[in-house]
C-alpha positions as a Python dict, from the first residue, in 0.01 Angstrom:
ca = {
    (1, 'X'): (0, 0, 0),
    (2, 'X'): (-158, 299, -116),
    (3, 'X'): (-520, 265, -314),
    (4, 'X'): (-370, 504, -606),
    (5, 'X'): (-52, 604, -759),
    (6, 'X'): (-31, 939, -965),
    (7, 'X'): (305, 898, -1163),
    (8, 'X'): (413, 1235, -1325),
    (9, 'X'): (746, 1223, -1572),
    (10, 'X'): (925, 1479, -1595),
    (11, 'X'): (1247, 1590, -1835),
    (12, 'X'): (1347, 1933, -1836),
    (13, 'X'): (964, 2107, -1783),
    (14, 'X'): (1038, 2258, -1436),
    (15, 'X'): (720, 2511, -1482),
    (16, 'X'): (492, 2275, -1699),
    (17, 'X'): (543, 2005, -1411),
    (18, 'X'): (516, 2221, -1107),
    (19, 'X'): (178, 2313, -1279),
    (20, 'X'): (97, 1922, -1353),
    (21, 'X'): (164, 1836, -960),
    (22, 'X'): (-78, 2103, -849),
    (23, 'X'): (-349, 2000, -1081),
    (24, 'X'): (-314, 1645, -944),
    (25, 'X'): (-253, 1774, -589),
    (26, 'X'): (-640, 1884, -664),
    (27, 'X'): (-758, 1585, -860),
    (28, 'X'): (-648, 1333, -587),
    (29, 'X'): (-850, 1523, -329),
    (30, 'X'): (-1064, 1228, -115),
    (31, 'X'): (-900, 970, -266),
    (32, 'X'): (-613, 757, -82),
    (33, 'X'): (-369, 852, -325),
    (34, 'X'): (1, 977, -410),
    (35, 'X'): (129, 1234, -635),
    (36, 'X'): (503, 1089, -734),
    (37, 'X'): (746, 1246, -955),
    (38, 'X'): (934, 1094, -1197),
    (39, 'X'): (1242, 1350, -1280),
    (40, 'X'): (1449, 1234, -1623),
    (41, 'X'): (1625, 1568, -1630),
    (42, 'X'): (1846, 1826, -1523),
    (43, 'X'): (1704, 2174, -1518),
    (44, 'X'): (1622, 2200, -1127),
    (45, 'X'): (1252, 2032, -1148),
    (46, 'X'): (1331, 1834, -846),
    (47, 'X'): (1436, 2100, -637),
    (48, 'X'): (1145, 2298, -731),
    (49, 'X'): (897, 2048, -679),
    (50, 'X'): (1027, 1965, -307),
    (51, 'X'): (1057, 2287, -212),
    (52, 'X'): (676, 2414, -366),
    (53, 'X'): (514, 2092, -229),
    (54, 'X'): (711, 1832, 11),
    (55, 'X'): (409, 1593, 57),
    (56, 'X'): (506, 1525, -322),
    (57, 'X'): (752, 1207, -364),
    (58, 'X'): (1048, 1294, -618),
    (59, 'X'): (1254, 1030, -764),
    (60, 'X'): (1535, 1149, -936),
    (61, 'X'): (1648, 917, -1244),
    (62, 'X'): (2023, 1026, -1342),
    (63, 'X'): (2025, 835, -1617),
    (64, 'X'): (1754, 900, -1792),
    (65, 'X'): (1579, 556, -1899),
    (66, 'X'): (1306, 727, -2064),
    (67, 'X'): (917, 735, -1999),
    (68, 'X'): (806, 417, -1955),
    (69, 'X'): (1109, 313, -1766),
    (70, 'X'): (1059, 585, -1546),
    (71, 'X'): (671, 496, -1456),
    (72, 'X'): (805, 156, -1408),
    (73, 'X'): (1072, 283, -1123),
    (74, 'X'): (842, 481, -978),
    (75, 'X'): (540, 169, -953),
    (76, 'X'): (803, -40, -791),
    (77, 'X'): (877, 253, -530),
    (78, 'X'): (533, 361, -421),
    (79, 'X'): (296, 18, -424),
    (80, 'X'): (-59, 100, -517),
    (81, 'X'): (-371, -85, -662),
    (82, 'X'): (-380, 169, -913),
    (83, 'X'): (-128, 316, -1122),
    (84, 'X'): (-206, 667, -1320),
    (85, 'X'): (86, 743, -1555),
    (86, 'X'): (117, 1125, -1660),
    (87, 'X'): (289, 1347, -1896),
    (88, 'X'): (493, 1692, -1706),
    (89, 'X'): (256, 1862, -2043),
    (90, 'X'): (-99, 1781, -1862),
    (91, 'X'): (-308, 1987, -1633),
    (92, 'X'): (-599, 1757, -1487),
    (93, 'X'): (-958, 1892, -1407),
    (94, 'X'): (-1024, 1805, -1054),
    (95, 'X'): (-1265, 1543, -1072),
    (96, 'X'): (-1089, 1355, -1363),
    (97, 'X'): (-897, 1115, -1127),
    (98, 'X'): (-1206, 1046, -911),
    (99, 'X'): (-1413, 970, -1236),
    (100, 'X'): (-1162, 753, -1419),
    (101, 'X'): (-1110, 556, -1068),
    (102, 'X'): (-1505, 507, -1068),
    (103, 'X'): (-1464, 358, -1406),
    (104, 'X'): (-1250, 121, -1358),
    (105, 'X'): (-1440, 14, -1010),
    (106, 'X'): (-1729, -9, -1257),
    (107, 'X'): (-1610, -189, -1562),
    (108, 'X'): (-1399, -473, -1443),
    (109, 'X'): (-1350, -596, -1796),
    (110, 'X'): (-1146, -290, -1798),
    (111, 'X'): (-746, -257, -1741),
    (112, 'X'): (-710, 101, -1863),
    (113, 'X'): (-852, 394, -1906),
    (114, 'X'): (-791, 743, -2014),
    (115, 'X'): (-939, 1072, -2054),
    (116, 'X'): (-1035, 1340, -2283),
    (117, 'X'): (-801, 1587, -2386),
    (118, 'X'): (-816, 1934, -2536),
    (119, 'X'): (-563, 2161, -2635),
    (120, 'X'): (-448, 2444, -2377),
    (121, 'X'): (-720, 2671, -2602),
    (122, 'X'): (-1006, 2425, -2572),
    (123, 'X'): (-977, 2267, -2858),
    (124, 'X'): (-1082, 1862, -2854),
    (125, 'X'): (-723, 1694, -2868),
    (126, 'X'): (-690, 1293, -3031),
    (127, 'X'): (-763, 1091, -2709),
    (128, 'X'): (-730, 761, -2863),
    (129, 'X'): (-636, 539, -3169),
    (130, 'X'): (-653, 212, -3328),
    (131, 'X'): (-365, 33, -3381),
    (132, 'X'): (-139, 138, -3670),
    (133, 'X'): (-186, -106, -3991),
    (134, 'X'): (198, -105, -4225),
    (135, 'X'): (-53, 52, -4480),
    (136, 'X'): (-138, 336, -4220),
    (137, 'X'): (285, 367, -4085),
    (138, 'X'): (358, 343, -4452),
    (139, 'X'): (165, 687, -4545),
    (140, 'X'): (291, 878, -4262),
    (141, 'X'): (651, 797, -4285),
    (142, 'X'): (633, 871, -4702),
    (143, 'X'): (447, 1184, -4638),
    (144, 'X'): (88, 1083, -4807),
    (145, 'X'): (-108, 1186, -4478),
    (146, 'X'): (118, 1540, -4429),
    (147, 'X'): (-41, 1573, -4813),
    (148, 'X'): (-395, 1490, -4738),
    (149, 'X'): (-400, 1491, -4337),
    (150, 'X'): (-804, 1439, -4358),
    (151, 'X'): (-812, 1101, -4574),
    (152, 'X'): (-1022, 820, -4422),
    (153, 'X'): (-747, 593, -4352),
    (154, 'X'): (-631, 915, -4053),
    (155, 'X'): (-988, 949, -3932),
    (156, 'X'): (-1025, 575, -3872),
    (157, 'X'): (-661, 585, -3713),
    (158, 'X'): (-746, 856, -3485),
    (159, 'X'): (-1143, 741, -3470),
    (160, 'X'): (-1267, 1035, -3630),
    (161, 'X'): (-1515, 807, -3766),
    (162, 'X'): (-1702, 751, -3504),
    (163, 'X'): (-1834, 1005, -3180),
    (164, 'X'): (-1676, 933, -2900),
    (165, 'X'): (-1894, 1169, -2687),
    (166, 'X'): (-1959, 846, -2437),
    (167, 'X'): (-1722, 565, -2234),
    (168, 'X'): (-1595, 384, -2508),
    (169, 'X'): (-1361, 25, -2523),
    (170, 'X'): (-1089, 155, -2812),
    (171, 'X'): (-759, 23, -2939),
    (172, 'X'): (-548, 232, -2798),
    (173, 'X'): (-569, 533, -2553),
    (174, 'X'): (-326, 848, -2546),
    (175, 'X'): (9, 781, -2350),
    (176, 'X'): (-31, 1158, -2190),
    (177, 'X'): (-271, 1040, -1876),
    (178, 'X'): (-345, 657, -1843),
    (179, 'X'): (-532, 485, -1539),
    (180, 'X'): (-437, 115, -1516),
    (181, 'X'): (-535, -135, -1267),
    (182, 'X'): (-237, -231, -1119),
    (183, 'X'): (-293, -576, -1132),
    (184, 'X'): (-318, -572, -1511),
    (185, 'X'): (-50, -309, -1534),
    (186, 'X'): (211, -617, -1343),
    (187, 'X'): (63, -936, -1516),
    (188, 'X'): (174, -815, -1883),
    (189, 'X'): (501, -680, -1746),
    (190, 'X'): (455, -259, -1734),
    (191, 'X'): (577, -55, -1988),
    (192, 'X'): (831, -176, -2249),
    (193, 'X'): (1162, -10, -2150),
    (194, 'X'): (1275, -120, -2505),
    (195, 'X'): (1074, 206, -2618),
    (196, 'X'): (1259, 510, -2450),
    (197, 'X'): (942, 770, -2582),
    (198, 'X'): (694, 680, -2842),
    (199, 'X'): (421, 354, -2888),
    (200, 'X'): (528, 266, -2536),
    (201, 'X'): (124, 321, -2476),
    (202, 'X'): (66, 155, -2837),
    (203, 'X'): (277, -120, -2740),
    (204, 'X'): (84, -136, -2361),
    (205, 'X'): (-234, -145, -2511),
    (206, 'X'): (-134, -432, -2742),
    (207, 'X'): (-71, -633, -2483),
    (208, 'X'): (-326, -539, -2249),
    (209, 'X'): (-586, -649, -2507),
    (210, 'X'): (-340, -967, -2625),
    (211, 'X'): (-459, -1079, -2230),
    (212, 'X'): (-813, -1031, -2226),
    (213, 'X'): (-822, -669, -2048),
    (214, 'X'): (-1008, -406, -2194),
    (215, 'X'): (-857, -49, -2294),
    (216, 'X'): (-1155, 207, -2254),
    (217, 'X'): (-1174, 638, -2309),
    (218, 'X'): (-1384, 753, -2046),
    (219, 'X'): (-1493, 1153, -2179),
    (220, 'X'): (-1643, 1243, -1817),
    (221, 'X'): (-1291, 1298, -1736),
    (222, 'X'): (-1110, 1566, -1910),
    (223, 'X'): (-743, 1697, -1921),
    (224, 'X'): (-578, 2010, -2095),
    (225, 'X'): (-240, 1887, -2296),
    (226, 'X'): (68, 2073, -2469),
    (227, 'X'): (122, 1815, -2689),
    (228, 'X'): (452, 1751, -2726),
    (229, 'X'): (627, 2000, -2493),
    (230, 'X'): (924, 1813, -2390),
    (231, 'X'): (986, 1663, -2747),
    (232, 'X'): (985, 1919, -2960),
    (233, 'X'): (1315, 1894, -3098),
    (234, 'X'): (1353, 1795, -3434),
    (235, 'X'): (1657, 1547, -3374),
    (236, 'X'): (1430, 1365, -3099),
    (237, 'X'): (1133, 1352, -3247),
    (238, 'X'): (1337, 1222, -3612),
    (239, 'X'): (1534, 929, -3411),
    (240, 'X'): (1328, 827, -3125),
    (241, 'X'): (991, 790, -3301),
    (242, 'X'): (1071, 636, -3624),
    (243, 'X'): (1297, 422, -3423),
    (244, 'X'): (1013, 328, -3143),
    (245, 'X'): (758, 273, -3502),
    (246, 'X'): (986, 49, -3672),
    (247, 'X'): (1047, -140, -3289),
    (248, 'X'): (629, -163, -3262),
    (249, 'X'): (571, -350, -3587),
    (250, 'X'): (898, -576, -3565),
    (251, 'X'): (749, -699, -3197),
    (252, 'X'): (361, -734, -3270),
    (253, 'X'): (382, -807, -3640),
    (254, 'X'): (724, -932, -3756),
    (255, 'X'): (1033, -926, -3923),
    (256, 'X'): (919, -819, -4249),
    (257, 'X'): (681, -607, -4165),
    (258, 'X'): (966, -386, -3978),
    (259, 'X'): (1180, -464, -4265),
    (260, 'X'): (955, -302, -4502),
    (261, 'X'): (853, 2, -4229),
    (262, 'X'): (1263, 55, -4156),
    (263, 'X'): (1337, 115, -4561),
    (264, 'X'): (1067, 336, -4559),
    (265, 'X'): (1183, 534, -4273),
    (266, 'X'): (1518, 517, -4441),
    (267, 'X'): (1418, 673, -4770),
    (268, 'X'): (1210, 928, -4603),
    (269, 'X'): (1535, 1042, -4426),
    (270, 'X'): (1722, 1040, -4739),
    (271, 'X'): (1432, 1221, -4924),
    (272, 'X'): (1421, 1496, -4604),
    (273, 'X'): (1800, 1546, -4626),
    (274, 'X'): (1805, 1654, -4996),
    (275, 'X'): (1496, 1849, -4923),
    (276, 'X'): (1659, 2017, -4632),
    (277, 'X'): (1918, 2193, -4867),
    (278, 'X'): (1606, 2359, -5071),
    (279, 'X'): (1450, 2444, -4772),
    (280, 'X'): (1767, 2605, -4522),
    (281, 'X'): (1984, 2704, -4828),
    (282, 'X'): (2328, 2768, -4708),
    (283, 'X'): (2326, 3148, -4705),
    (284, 'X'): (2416, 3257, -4388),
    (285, 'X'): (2541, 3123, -4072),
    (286, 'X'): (2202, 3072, -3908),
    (287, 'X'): (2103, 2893, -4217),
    (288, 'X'): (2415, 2709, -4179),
    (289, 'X'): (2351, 2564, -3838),
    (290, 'X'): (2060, 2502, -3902),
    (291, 'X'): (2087, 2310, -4206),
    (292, 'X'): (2360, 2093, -4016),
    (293, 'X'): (2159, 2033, -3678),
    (294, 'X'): (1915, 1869, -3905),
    (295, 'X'): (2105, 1693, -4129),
    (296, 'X'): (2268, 1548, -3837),
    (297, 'X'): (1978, 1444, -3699),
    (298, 'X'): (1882, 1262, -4060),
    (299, 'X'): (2212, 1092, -4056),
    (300, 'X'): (2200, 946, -3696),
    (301, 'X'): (1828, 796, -3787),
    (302, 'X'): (2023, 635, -4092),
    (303, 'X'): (2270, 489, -3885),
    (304, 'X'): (2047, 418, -3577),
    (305, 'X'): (1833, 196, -3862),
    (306, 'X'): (2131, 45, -3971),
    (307, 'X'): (2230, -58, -3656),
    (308, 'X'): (1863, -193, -3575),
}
């Protein structure tokens, strides 16, 4: 068994993940450690990766279980002490493993930690979060925070309120790069393959804390992100996260909680379809297909909820 596990998932980022494996290539330097990848996809990101690097173990996952399934495959493959999960959209600075491995060697209390992140132009990126309140899920699926995204109720979300300039024991850290003891990682059962992508890290967290191990944000170590690279398409992002949000509250805070979260979602959806006729007016055949793809999207959230 290995002392470290770096667990990179891939779907359909051949050039974002052959840049991800080289930055960890660097950031595991002196440490007894792994660089796996995780391939959910089809656009040759396994071929490239074996042929640019072949000390780099590629699984290959046909059918395409999703992120936290795919960390979870990988885990069971290569046995470590330590398990780092990471997005194909990351580039690590090269002593951000080394640091975050010192943390957790320091703060036992601990069974996760994460980095800093900045966007690709050095902008500080959201690195953590409390958990989501209904009141909080409520605003963002209605629209109130798109309205005012500065109100106090986001800043506390995305702990805006406070400076985290220091290592730092928070709800919840970004899903993007996470260092877990293995040990932890196994007693509350890994990731949650229920959630395919999206609050499989909220959920994690959740139940990290629920058994007495601490979730901290350690800003020593540092990490560039393209948030969102893989997911950017509409019909994704529509079904898969509201789905995964309503599937978060029904688990850690009930029935009617979802209940009330899932009609939400569902009159947002019928709200975004009228809205979508305004906005791509039917005037020409890109309009057209347009207005279609994401209508069709709408409608398979609507059944998708119906059917949850």
């Amino acid at each position: 068994m290995i002392d470290l596990a770096v667990i990179i998932v891939s779907y359909n980022t051949r050039e974002l993940t052959l840049q991800a494996v080289a930055s960890a290539r660097k950031a595991i330097a002196g440490l007894d450690a792994r660089v796996v990848v995780a391939d959910n996809g089809s656009d040759g990101t396994a071929e490239a990766v074996r042929e640019a690097d072949p000390d780099v173990t590629v699984l290959v996952n046909a059918d395409n279980p999703g992120y936290g399934a795919a960390v979870n495959r990988a885990a069971a493959a290569q046995r470590s002490a330590y398990v780092c999960a990471m997005n194909a959209d990351v580039v690590l600075e090269p002593e951000s493993l080394v640091t975050l491995r010192r943390f957790l060697d320091a703060h036992r209390e601990c069974g996760l930690v994460g980095p800093a992140f900045a966007y690709p132009d050095g902008a500080p990126q959201p690195s953590a979060k409390r958990f989501p309140t209904l009141g909080v899920a409520l605003g963002e699926v209605l629209g109130i925070h798109a309205a005012a995204p500065r109100n106090r109720w986001v800043r506390r979300l995305y702990y805006a309120d406070r400076a985290l300039t220091r290592d730092t024991r928070v709800d919840t850290i970004s899903g993007a790069v996470m260092l877990a003891r293995a040990e932890a990682f196994d007693e509350v059962g890994r990731f949650d393959e229920g959630f395919r992508m999206y609050f499989e890290e909220t959920d994690l967290c959740r139940r990290l804390h629920d058994r007495g191990h601490g979730v901290a944000i350690c800003p020593a170590a540092r990490a560039i992100h393209q948030h969102g690279a893989s997911t950017r398409q509409t019909s994704v992002r529509q079904v898969e996260y509201y789905l995964s949000y309503v599937r978060y509250f029904r688990k850690h805070h009930g029935r009617a909680a979802a209940a009330i979260l899932r009609a939400a979602v569902a009159a947002g959806a019928l709200a975004r379809m009228a809205a979508l006729v305004v906005k791509y007016p039917p005037l020409d055949s890109h309009r057209v297909a347009s207005l279609k793809q994401k209508e069709a999207a709408c409608a398979r959230l609507l059944r998708a909820l119906g059917s949850s």
